[in-house]
C-alpha positions as CSV (number, residue, x, y, z in Angstrom):
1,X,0.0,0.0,0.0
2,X,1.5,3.1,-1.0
3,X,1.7,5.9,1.4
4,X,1.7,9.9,1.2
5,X,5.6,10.9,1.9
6,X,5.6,12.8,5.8
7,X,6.8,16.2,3.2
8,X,3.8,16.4,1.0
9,X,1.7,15.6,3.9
10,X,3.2,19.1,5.5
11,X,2.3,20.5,2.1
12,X,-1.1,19.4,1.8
13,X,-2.1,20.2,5.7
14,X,-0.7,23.9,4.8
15,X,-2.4,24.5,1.7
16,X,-5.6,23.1,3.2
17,X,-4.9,24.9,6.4
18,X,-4.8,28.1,4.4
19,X,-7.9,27.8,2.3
20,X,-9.7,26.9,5.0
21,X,-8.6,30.3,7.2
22,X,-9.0,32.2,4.1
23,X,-13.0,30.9,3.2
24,X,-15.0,33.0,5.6
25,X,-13.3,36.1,5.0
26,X,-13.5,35.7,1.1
27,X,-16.8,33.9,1.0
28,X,-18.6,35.2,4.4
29,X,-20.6,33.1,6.7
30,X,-23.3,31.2,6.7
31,X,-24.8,28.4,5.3
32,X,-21.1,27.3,3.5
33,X,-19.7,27.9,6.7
34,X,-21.9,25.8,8.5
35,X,-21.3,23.2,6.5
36,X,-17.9,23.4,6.8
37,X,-17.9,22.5,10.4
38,X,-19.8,19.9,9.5
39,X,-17.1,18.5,7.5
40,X,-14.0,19.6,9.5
41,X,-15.6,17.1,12.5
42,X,-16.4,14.3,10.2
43,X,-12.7,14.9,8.6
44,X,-11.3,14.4,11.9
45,X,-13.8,11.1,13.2
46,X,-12.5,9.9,9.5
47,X,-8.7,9.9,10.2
48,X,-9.0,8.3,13.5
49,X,-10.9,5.4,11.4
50,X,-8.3,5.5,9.1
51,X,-5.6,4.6,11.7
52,X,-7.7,1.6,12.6
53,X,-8.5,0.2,9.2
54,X,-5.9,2.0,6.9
55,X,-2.5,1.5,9.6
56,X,-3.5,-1.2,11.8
57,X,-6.0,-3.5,10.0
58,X,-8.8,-3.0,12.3
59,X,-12.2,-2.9,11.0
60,X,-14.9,-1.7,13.2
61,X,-18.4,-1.3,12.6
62,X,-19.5,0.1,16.1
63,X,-16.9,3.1,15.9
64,X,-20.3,5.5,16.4
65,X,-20.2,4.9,20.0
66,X,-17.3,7.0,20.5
67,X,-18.6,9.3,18.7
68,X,-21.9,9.5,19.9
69,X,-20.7,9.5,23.4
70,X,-18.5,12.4,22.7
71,X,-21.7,14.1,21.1
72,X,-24.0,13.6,24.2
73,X,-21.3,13.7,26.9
74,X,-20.3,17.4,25.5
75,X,-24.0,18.4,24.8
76,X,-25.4,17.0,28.7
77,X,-22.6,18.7,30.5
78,X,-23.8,22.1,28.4
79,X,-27.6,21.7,28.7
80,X,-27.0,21.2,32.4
81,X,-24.3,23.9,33.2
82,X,-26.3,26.7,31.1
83,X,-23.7,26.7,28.5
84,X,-21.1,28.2,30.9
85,X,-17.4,27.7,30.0
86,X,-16.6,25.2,32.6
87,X,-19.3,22.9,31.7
88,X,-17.5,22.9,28.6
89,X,-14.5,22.0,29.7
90,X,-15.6,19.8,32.1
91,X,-17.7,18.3,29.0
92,X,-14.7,17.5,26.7
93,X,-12.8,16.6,30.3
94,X,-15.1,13.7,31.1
95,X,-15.8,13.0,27.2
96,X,-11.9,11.9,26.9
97,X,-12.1,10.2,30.5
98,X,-14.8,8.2,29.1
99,X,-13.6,7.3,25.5
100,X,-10.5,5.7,27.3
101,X,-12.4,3.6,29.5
102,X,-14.7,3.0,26.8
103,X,-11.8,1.8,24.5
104,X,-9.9,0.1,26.9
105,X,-12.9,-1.6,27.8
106,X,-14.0,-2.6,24.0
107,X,-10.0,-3.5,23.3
108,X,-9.8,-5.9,26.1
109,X,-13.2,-8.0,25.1
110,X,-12.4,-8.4,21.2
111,X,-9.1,-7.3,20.1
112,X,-7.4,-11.0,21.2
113,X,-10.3,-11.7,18.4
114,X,-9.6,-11.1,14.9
115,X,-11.0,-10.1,11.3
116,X,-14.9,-10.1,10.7
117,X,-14.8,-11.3,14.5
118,X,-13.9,-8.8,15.9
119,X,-15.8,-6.4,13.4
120,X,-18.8,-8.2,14.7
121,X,-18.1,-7.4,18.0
122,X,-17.9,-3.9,17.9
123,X,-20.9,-3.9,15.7
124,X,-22.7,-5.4,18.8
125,X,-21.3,-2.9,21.1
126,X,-21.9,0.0,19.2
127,X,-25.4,-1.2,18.6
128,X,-25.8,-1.4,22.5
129,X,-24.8,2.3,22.8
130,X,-28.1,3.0,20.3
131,X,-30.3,1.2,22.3
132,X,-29.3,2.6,25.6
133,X,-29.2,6.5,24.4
134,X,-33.1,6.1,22.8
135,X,-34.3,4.0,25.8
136,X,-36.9,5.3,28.8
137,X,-33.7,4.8,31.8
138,X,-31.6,7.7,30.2
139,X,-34.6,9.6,28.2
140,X,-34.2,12.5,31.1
141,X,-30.5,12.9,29.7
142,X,-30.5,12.1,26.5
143,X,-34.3,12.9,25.1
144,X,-34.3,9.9,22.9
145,X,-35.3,10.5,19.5
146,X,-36.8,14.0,20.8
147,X,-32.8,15.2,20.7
148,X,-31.1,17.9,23.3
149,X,-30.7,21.5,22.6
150,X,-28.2,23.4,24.4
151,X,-26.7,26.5,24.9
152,X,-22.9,27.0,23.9
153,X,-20.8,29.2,25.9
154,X,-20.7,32.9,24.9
155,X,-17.6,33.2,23.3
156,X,-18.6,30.5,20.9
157,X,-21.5,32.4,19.4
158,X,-20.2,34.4,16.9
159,X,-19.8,32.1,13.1
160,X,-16.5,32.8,13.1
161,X,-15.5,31.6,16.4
162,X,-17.1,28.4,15.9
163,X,-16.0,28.0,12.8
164,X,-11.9,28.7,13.8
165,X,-12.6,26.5,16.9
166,X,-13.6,23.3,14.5
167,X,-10.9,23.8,11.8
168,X,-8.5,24.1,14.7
169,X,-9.7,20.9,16.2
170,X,-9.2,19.3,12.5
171,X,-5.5,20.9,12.1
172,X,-4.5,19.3,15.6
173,X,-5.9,16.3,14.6
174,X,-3.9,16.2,11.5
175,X,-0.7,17.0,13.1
176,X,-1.2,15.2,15.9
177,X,-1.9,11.5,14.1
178,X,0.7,12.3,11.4
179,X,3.0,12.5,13.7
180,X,1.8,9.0,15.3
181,X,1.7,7.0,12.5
182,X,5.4,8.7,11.1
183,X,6.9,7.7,14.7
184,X,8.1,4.4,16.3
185,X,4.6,3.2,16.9
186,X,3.2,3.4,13.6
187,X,5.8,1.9,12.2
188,X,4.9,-1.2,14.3
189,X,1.2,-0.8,13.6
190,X,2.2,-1.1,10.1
191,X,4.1,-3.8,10.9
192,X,1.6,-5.9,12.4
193,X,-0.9,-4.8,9.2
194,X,1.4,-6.5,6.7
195,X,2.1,-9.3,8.8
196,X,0.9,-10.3,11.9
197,X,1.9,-13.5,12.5
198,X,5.6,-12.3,12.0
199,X,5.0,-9.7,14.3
200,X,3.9,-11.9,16.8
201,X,6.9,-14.5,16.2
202,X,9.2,-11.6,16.8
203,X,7.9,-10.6,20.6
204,X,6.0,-8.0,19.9
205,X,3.2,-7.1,21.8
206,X,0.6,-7.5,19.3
207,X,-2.5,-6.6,21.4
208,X,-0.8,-3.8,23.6
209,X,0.0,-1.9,20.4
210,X,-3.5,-2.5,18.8
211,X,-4.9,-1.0,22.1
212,X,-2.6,1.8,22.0
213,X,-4.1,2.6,18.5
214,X,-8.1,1.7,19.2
215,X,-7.4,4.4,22.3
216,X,-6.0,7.0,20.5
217,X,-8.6,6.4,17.9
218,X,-11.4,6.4,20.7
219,X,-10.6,8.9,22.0
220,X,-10.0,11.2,18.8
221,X,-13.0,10.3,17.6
222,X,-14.6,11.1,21.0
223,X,-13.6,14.4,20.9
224,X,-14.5,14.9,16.9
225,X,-18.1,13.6,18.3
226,X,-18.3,16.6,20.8
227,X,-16.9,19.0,18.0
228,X,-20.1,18.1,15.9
229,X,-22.3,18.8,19.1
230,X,-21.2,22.1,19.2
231,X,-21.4,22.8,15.7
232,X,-25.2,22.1,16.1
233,X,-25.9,23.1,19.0
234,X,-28.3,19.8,19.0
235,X,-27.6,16.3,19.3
236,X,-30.0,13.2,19.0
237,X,-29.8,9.3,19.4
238,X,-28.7,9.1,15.1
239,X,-25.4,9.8,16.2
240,X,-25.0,6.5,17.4
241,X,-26.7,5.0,14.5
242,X,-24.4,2.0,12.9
243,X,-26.0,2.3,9.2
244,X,-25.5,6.2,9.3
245,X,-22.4,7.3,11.1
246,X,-20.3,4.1,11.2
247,X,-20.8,3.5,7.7
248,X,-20.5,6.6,6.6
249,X,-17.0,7.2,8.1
250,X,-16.0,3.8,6.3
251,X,-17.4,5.8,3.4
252,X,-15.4,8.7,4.0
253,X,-12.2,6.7,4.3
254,X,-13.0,4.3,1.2
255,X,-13.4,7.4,-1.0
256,X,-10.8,9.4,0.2
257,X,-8.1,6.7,0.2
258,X,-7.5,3.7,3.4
259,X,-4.3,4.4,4.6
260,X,-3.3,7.9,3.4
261,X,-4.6,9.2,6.6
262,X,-6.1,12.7,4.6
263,X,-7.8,10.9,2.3
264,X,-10.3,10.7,5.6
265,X,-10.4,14.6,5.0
266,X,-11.2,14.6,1.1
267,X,-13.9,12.0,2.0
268,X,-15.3,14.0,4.1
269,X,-15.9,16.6,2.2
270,X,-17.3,15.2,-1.2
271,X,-20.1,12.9,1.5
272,X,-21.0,15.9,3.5
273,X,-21.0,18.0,0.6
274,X,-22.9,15.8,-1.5
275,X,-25.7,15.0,0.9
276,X,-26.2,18.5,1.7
277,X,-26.4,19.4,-2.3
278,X,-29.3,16.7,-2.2
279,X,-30.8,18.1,0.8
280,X,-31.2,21.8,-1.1
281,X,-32.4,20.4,-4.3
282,X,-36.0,19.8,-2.9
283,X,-37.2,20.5,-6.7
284,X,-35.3,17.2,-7.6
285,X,-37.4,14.5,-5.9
286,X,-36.0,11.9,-8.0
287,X,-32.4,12.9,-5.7
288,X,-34.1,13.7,-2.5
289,X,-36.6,10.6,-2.4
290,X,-33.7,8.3,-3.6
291,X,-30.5,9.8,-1.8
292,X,-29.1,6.1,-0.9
293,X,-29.5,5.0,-4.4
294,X,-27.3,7.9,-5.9
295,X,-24.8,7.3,-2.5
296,X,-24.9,3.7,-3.9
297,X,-23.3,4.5,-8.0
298,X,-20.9,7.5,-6.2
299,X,-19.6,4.6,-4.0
300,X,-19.6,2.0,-7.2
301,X,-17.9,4.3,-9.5
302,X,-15.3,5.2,-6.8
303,X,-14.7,2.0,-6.3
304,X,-14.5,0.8,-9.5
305,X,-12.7,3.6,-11.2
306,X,-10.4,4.4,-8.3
307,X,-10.4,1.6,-6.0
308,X,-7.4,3.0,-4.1
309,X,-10.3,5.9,-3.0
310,X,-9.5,9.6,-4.7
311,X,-6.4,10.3,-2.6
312,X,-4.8,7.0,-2.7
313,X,-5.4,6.3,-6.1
314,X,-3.7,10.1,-7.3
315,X,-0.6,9.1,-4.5
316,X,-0.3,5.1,-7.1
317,X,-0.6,6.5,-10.1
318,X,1.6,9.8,-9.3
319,X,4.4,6.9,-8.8
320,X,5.1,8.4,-5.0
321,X,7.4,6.0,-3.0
322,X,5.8,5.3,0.5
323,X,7.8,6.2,3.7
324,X,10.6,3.9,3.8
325,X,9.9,2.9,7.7
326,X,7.8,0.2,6.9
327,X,10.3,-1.5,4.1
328,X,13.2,-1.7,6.7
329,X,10.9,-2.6,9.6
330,X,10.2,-5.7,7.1
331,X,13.8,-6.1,5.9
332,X,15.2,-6.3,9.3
333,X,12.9,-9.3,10.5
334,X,14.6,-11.6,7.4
């Protein structure tokens, strides 16, 4: 699998960085801006998938629980502390609190478990979390299908703050996991991708790194989750939904590219973007009434015309050599 080189990545996170800075003040606020926060949280949920599926060969279809948890924990804390500041913090505190225990607790269950397994597993799991947030126990918290509106704190009600505060979140992000999968530890993860069972021969600690990577996954995607609360303002029981959020953000990564890391970001942007097109063309009925049908051909043409996803498939055919970490991690266990 071919990989972005750590240089162009710097390249691409700049240029992005500064188109992004640059689009309110050029293009004003507003409905574009809106749903750019939109994407910037998905963008960020989608590269913490990617470092499951695209660097460590994990597939998981409950990964909406931590994102949904994120959503509610950030949005209760709000609702019940009148919006004030430290209920936010406290919000995001006890969101990334939770996403470890949360991802400890899903590691240690399934991740000795592998392939559709353990997939199956954290389909379960995830589909527990969507029973629980819609059910009559935690209906005073949560609202169920009703959904909670809250108040954000006052600094965060001006467009532009909120939109800085979600791009910045997304350019942390993006720093913060290139970095991890370009150190040590992602060249393991890597590792253990191509070849497990060598990796296991050779002493590693298979499951302790795997756990390493679902928790900083978690718990990015956690805080990605309570991003996209704030961004509405609003957050209902579909954010744990398996057939919506988990399998769009396997969408998102698909398209973009599994394993480029900002392909997740590219993804992003042509799903959100596209689903809102189809949600403002209420003239069209035959794309409104059949949304999932026209998701369907994007997805089969994608596929079928750039399997590698948009990103990955530009990166193979461009003829760019991947980071040479992984090669002598390989050659050095012959």
């Amino acid at each position: 699998m071919k990989t972005i080189p750590i240089r162009l990545r710097h390249i691409m996170l700049g240029l992005f960085s500064s188109l992004a800075l640059l689009w309110p003040l050029l293009f004003g606020t507003g409905g574009t801006t809106a749903t750019l926060e939109q994407v910037f949280a998905f963008a960020a949920f989608a590269m913490s998938y990617d470092l499951l599926i695209g660097y460590t060969g994990i597939i998981s279809f409950g990964h909406a629980m931590f994102f949904g948890t994120g959503a509610y924990v950030v949005a209760i804390a709000l609702a019940r502390g009148n919006g004030h500041t430290m209920s936010f913090l406290f919000g995001f505190g006890l969101a990334v609190v939770g996403a470890v225990v949360l991802s400890l607790l899903v590691a240690f269950i399934s991740l000795r478990i592998r392939n559709a397994y353990f997939a199956m597993i954290t389909l379960a799991v995830g589909q527990v979390f969507a029973v629980m947030a819609g059910s009559q126990g935690l209906r005073q918290w949560t609202h169920g299908n009703d959904g909670l509106t809250f108040s954000v704190p006052n600094w965060l009600n001006g467009d532009l703050t909120l939109y800085y505060l979600c791009l910045f979140f997304l350019f942390l992000t993006a720093v913060f996991l290139t970095r991890f999968v370009a150190s040590p530890v992602g060249q393991v993860l890597r590792g253990i991708r191509e070849n497990e069972s060598r990796a296991v021969g050779l002493g590693l600690g298979v499951v302790q790194f795997k756990t390493l990577a679902f928790v900083v996954s978690g718990v990015t995607a956690t805080l990605a989750g309570g991003v996209y609360a704030l961004a509405q303002s609003f957050v209902s029981t579909g954010v744990y939904d398996v057939s919506g959020i988990s399998l769009n953000v396997l969408l998102m990564v698909v398209i973009g590219g599994v394993g480029t890391l900002y392909g997740g970001v590219l993804g992003a942007a042509v799903l959100v973007g596209v689903q809102n097109l189809f949600s403002n063309w209420s003239g069209w009925p035959i794309l409104t009434q059949h949304e999932m049908l026209w998701f369907g051909i994007l997805y089969i043409l994608i596929v079928r015309f750039l399997p590698q996803g948009i990103l990955g498939s530009v990166v193979a055919r461009g003829g760019v050599v991947s980071w040479r970490a992984l090669p002598r991690f390989k050659k050095s266990q012959t």
